[in-house]
C-alpha positions as CSV (number, residue, x, y, z in Angstrom):
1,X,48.8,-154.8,81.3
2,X,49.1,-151.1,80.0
3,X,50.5,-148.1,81.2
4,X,48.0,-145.6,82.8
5,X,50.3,-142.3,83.4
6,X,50.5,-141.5,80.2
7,X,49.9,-137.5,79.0
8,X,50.5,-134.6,76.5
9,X,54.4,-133.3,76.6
10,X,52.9,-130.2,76.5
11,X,49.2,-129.3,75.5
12,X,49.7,-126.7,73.5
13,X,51.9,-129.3,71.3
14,X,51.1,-131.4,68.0
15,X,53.7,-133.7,69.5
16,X,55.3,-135.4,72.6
17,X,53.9,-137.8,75.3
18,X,54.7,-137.9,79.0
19,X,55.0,-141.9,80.9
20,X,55.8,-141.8,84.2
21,X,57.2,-144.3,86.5
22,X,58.1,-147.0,83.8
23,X,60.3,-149.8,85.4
24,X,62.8,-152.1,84.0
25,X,60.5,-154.6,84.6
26,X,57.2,-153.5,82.4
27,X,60.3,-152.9,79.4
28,X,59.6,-156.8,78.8
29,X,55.6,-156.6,78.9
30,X,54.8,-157.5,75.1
31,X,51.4,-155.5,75.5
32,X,53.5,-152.4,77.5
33,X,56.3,-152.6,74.6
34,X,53.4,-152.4,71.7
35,X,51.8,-149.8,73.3
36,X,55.1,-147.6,74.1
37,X,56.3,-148.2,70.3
38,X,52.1,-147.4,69.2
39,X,52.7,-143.9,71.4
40,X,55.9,-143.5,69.3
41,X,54.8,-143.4,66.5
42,X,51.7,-141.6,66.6
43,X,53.8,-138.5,68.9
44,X,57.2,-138.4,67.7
45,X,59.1,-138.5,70.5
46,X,58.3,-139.4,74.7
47,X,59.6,-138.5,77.9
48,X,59.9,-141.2,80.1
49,X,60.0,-139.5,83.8
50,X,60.7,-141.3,87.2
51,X,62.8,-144.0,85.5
52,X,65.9,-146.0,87.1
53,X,69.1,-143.3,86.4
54,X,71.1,-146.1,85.3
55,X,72.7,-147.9,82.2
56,X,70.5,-150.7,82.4
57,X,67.5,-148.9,82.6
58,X,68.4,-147.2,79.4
59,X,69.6,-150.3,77.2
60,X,65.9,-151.8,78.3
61,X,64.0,-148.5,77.1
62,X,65.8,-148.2,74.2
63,X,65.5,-152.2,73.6
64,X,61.7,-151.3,73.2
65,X,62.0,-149.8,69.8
66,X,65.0,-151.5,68.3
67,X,68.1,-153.6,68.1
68,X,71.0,-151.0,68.9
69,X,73.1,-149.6,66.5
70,X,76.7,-148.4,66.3
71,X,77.6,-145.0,66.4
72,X,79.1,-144.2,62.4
73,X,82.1,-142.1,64.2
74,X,84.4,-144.4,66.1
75,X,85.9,-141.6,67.9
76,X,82.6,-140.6,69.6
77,X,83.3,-141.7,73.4
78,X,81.8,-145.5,74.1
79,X,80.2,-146.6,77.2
80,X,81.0,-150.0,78.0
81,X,77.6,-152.3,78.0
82,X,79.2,-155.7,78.0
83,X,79.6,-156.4,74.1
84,X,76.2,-154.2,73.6
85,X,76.4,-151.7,70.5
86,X,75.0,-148.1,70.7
87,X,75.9,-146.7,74.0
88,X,78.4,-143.4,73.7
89,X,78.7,-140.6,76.0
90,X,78.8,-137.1,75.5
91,X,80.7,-134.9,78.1
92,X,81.7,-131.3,78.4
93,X,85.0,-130.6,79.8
94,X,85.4,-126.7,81.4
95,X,89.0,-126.8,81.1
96,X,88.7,-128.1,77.0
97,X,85.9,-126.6,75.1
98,X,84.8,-125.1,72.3
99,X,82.8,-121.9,73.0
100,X,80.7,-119.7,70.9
101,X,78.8,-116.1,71.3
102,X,75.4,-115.1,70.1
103,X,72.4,-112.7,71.8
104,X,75.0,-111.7,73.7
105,X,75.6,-114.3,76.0
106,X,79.2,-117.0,75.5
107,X,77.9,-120.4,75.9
108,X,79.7,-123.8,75.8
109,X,78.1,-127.1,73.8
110,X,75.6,-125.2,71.9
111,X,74.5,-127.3,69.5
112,X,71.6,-125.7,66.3
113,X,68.8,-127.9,64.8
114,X,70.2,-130.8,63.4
115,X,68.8,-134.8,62.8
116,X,71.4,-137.3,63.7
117,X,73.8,-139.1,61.4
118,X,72.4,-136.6,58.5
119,X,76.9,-136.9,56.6
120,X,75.3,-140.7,56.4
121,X,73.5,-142.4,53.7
122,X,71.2,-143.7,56.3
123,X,70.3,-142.0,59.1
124,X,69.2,-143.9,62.4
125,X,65.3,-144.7,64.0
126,X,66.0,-142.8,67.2
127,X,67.7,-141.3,69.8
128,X,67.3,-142.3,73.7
129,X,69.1,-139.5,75.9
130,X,69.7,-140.0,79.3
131,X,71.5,-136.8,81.6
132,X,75.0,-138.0,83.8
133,X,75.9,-134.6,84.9
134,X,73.2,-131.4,84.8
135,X,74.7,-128.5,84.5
136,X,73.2,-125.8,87.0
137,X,72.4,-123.1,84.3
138,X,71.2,-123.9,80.6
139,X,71.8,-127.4,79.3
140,X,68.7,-127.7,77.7
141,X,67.7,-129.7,74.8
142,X,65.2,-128.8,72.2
143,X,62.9,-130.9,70.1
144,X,61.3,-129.7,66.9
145,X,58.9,-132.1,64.5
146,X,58.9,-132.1,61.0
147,X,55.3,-132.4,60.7
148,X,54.4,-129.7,62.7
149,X,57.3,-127.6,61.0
150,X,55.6,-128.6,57.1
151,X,52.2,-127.2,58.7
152,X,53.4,-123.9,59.9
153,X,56.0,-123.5,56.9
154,X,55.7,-120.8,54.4
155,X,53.5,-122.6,51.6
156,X,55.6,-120.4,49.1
157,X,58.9,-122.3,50.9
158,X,57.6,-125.3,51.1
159,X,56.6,-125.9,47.1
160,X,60.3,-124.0,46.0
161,X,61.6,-127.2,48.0
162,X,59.5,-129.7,46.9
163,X,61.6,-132.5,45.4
164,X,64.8,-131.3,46.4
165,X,67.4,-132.9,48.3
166,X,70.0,-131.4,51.1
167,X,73.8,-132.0,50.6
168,X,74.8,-133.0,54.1
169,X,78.8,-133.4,55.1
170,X,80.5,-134.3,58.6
171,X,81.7,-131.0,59.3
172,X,81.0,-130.1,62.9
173,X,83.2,-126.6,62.9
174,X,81.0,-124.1,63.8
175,X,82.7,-121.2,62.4
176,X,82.1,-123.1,58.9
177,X,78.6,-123.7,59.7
178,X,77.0,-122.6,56.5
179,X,73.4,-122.2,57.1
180,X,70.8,-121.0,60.0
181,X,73.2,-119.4,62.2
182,X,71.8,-116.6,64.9
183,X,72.4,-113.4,64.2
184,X,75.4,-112.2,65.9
185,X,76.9,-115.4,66.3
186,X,81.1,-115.5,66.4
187,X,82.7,-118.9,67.6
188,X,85.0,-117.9,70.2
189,X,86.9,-121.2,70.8
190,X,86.9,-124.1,68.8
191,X,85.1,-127.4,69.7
192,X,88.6,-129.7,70.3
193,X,88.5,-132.5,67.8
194,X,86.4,-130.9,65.5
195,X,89.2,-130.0,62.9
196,X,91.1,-133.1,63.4
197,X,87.0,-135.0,62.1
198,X,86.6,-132.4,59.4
199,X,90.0,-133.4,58.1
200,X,89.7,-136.5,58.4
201,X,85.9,-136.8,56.3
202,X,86.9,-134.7,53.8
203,X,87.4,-137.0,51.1
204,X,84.2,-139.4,52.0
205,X,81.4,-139.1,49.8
206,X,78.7,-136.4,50.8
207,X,75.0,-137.4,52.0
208,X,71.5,-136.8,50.5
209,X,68.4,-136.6,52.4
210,X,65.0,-135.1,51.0
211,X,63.7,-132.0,52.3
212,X,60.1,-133.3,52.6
213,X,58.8,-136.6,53.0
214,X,56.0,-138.7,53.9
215,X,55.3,-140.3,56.7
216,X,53.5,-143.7,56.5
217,X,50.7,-142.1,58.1
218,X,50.6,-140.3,55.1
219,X,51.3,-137.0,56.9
220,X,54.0,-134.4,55.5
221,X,57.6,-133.8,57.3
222,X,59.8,-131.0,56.9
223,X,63.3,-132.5,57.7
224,X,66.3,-130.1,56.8
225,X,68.7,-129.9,59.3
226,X,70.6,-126.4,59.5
227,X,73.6,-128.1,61.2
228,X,76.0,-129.8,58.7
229,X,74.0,-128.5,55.5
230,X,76.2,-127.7,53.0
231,X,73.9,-126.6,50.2
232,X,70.7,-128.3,47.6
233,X,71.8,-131.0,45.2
234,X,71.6,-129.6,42.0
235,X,71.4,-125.8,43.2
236,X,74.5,-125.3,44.5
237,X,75.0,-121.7,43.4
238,X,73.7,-118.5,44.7
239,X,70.0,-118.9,43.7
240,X,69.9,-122.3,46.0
241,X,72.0,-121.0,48.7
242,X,69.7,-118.1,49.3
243,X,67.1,-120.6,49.2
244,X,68.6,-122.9,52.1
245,X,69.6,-120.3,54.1
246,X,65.8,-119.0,53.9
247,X,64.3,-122.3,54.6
248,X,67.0,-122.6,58.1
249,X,66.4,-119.3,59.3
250,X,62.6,-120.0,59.0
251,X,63.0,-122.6,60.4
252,X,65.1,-120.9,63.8
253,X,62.0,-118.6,63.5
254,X,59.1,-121.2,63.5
255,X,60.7,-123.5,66.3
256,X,60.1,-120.6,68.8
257,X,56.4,-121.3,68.8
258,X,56.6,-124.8,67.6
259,X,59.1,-126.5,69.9
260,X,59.8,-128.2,73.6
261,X,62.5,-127.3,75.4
262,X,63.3,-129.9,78.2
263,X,65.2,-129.1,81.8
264,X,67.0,-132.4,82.9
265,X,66.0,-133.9,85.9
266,X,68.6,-137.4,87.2
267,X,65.4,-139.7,86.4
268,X,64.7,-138.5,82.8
269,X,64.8,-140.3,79.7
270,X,63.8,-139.0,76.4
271,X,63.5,-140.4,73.3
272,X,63.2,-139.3,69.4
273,X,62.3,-140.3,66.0
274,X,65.2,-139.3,64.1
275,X,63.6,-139.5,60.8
276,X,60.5,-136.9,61.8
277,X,62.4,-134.3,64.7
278,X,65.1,-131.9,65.0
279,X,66.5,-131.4,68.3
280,X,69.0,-128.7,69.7
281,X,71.4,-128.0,72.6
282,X,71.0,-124.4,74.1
283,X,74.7,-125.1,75.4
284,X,75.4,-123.4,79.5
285,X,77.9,-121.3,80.8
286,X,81.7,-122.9,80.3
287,X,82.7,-123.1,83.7
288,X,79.8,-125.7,84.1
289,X,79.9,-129.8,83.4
290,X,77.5,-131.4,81.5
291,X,77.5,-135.3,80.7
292,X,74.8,-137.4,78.8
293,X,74.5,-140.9,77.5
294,X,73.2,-141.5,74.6
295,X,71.6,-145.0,72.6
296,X,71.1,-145.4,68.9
297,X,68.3,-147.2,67.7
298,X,68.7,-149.0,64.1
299,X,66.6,-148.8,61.6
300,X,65.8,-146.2,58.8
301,X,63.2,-144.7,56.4
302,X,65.5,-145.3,53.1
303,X,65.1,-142.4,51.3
304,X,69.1,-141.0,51.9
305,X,71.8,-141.8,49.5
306,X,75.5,-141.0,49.3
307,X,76.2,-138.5,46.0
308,X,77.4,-140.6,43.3
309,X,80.8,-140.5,42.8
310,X,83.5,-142.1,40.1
311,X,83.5,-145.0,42.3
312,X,79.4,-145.4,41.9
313,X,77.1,-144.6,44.8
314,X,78.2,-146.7,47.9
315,X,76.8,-147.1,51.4
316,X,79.5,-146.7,53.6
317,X,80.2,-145.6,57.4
318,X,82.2,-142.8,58.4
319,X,85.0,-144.4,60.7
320,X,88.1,-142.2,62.7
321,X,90.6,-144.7,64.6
C-alpha cells in the first residue's frame, strides 16, 4: 500500500509536501511509514491535512519518524498521554501575556526564526504541531529551510561564516533578544515566566551549533537561529556581532521569498526537521486564544556541543521544577 494524495506544499517551493487524508490506521502500514519518513527526508517538512483532530492521531503520526522525546524544560505545560513522553501544550492566555510591537501593529505570541532546543547540546529530529484553539486573526506559523536559505544566501555571508559556530543560551526575554529583531520592534509586556527561566539558566553551560552543515544528501544548510543567539564562538566582540546580526537580518530578508506560512485548519498536522528548518510564530491580536500541542521526536545530527567549562564539556538537560 502507498499513499496517492501526495503534492508540493507550495510549487513555487524547494521544500514541503502535502498528504491528505492519512488515518490512524495506514500510521502502522510498514510500506506507508517508509514512504512518509522517504518524503521527510527528501522535503523537509509535510503537512498532513484531513487527519483525526485528536491526541492519538498525533502520537501515531509522530510515532512514524521516532521514539518520543522529553521536552529539556520541565516547566513547559505536559499533556498527559498515559506514561508517553513528548506531548506539551502551548497556550495563550488573553488575560496573561506577553505582548510586543513592530510594523506597527501589537501582537501577542510572536515568536522570530528559531530551531528548537538550540540552549541544548543536542537538538531534537522534529517537531509535529497540531492547532487546539485557532485564533480568528494571525496565528500563523512560518517554516523556513536551511538548504534553500544556503542557496539564496549572500556567497560573501556565507564563506565569512564558514566554520563557525553560534553561541546559543535559554533566554526567551524578548527585550534581550540580541539578534534579527524587526525594525521598530519595542516589547510592550513581558512573556510571564520568561524572567523567572532566564534566571533560572543562567548558570548552565551555553550551547554550540554550526552555522552550516551538511546534509547526508550531501546538500548545504544554513541553520542559525536569530532567536536565543547570543553571539559566534570565538568572535564575541564587535567585528562578530556585526557579523551575526548581518547574517539574521538577511536572513528576516530572504525568508520573505523563501518561506511558507501556514493558516490552521482543526484537521492539520504539520511536521518539521528540526535539524534543516526554522519556523516562526507571526503571533495575533491579544484579546484572541490560541492553543497547540506539540510532539518531540528524538534523535539528532550530532554536531552541537555545550561550551567547555571548568567542569569539562558535559551533555546535560536544562530542567526548572
Amino acid at each position: 500500500m502507498v499513499l496517492k494524495d501526495v503534492k508540493p506544499l507550495r510549487e513555487d517551493l524547494p521544500f514541503g509536501v502535502i498528504i491528505r487524508g492519512m488515518t490512524k490506521e495506514q500510521t502502522k502500514d510498514p510500506a506507508i511509514r517508509r514512504q512518509v519518513n522517504e518524503l521527510f527526508y527528501k522535503h523537509g517538512m509535510i503537512l498532513f491535512e484531513g487527519v483525526e483532530p485528536s491526541s492519538d492521531m498525533q502520537v501515531a503520526l509522530s510515532d512514524i519518524f521516532g521514539p518520543l522525546k522529553e521536552h529539556p524544560v520541565y516547566s513547559v505545560a505536559r499533556v498527559d498521554r498515559e506514561g508517553k513522553p513528548g506531548v506539551v501544550e502551548i497556550a495563550h492566555n488573553p488575560e496573561d501575556t506577553g505582548i510586543v510591537e513592530f510594523g506597527g501593529k501589537q501582537v501577542a505570541h510572536w515568536l522570530p526564526w528559531h530551531m528548537d532546543h538550540a540552549y541544548n547540546g543536542e537538538l531534537n529530529r522534529a517537531g509535529v504541531l497540531r492547532p487546539i484553539k485557532i485564533s480568528k486573526d494571525g496565528g500563523l506559523t512560518g517554516f523556513c529551510d536551511g538548504v534553500a536559505l544556503y542557496k539564496a544566501f549572500p556567497k560573501d555571508l556565507l564563506e565569512e561564516l564558514e566554520g563557525k559556530q553560534i553561541i546559543y543560551t535559554l533566554n526567551t526575554l524578548m527585550s534581550e533578544m540580541r539578534f534579527g529583531l524587526p525594525d521598530g520592534f519595542r516589547e510592550i509586556s513581558e512573556k510571564p515566566g520568561a524572567r523567572e527561566m532566564y534566571e533560572a539558566s543562567r548558570d548552565q553551560p551555553r550551547a554550540l551549533h554550526p552555522a552550516i552543515w551538511t546534509l547526508p544528501s550531501g546538500e548545504r544548510c544554513l541553520h542559525v537561529s536569530p532567536w536565543m543567539a547570543e553571539g559566534i564562538y570565538g568572535m564575541e566582540n564587535k567585528e562578530g556581532d556585526a557579523l551575526l546580526e548581518d547574517v539574521c537580518q538577511t536572513i528576516n530578508r530572504v525568508a520573505k521569498s523563501q518561506s511558507y506560512w501556514h493558516k490552521w485548519r482543526p484537521t492539520d498536522m504539520a511536521i518539521w526537521d528540526n535539524c534543516r528548518m526554522l519556523h516562526a510564530v507571526s503571533g495575533h491580536p491579544a484579546d484572541q486564544e490560541r492553543k497547540v500541542q506539540r510532539t518531540t521526536i528524538k534523535g539528532d545530527y550530532g554536531l552541537g556541543s555545550f561550551e567547555p567549562t571548568e567542569q569539562g564539556e558535559k551533555v546535560l538537560e536544562v530542567a526548572f521544577e
